[in-house]
C-alpha positions in Angstrom: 0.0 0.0 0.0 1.2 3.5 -1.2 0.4 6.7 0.7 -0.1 9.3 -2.1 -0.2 12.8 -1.4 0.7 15.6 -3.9 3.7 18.6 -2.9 0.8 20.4 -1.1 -0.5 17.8 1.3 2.9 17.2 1.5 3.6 20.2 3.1 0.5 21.2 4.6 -0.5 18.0 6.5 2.6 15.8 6.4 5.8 17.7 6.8 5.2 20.4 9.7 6.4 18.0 12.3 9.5 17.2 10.7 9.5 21.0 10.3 9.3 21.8 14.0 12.2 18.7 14.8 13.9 20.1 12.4 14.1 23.9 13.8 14.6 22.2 17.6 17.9 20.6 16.0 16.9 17.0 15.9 19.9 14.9 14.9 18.3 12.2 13.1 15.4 11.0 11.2 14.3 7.2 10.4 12.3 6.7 7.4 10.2 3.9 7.3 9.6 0.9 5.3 6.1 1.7 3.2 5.3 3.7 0.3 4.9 7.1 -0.5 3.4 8.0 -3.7 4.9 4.6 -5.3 8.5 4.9 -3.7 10.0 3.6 -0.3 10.1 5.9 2.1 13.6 4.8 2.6 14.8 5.2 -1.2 12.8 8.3 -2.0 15.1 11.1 -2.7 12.1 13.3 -3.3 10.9 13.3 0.2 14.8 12.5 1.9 17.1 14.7 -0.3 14.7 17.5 -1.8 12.5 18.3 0.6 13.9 17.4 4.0 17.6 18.1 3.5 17.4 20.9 1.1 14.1 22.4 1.5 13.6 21.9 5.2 17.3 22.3 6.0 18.0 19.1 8.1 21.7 18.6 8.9 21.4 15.6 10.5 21.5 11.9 9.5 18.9 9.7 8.4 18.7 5.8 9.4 16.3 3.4 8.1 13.6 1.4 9.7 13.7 -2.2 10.8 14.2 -4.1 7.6 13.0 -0.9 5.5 16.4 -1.1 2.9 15.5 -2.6 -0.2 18.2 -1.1 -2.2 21.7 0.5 -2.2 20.6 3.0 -3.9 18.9 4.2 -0.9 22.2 5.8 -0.1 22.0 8.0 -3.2 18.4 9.1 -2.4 19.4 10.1 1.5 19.7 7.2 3.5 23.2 7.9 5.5 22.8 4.7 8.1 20.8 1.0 7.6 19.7 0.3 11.0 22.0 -3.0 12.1 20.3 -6.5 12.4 18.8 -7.2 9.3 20.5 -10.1 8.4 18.2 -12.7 7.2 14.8 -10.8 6.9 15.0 -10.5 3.0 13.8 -14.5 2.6 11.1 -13.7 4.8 9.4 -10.9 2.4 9.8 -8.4 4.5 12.4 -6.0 2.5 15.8 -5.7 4.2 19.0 -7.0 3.7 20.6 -9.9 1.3 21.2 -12.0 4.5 24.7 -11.1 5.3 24.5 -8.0 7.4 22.9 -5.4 4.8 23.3 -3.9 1.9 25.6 -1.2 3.1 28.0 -3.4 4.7 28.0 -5.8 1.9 28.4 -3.2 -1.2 30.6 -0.2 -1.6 28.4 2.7 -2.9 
């Protein structure tokens, strides 16, 4: 299941509490493992690189969710940390890593 929401929603319903962590100084975000508008949360570089690193202005890092990592390319769209312990989950259908430790510690990006 995809959540699907265009820029505005985006910005008007969804986004003001990153907003608000973001002006405290939070130091990290997770992104999660469903869909938003057709992409992982976790490999969208829409909703990781343009709008909360450049257009919100977070500084921080970003870790995935729990088995949310279905791709190395993830890193290229935002993700800066997989969240450790995901060995094995991919065989079970639940996403995650190749069953050695992750993607990120397998592959050099």
């Amino acid at each position: 299941m995809s959540a699907v929401a265009d820029e505005q929603t985006l910005f008007e319903v969804y986004y003001p509490p990153f907003a608000a962590a973001v002006e405290a100084g939070v130091a990290g975000v997770m992104c999660s493992y469903n869909l938003v508008n057709g992409t992982p949360a976790c490999g969208s570089a829409t909703s990781l690189l343009r709008d909360l690193k450049r257009r919100l202005r977070f500084r921080g890092w970003v870790i995935t969710d729990w088995w949310a990592l279905n791709s190395t390319k993830a890193a290229l769209a935002g993700v800066d940390m997989e969240m450790p312990g995901s060995a094995g989950r991919a065989s079970s259908g639940n996403g995650g890593s190749s069953g050695d430790g992750g993607f990120f510690s397998k592959e050099c990006i």
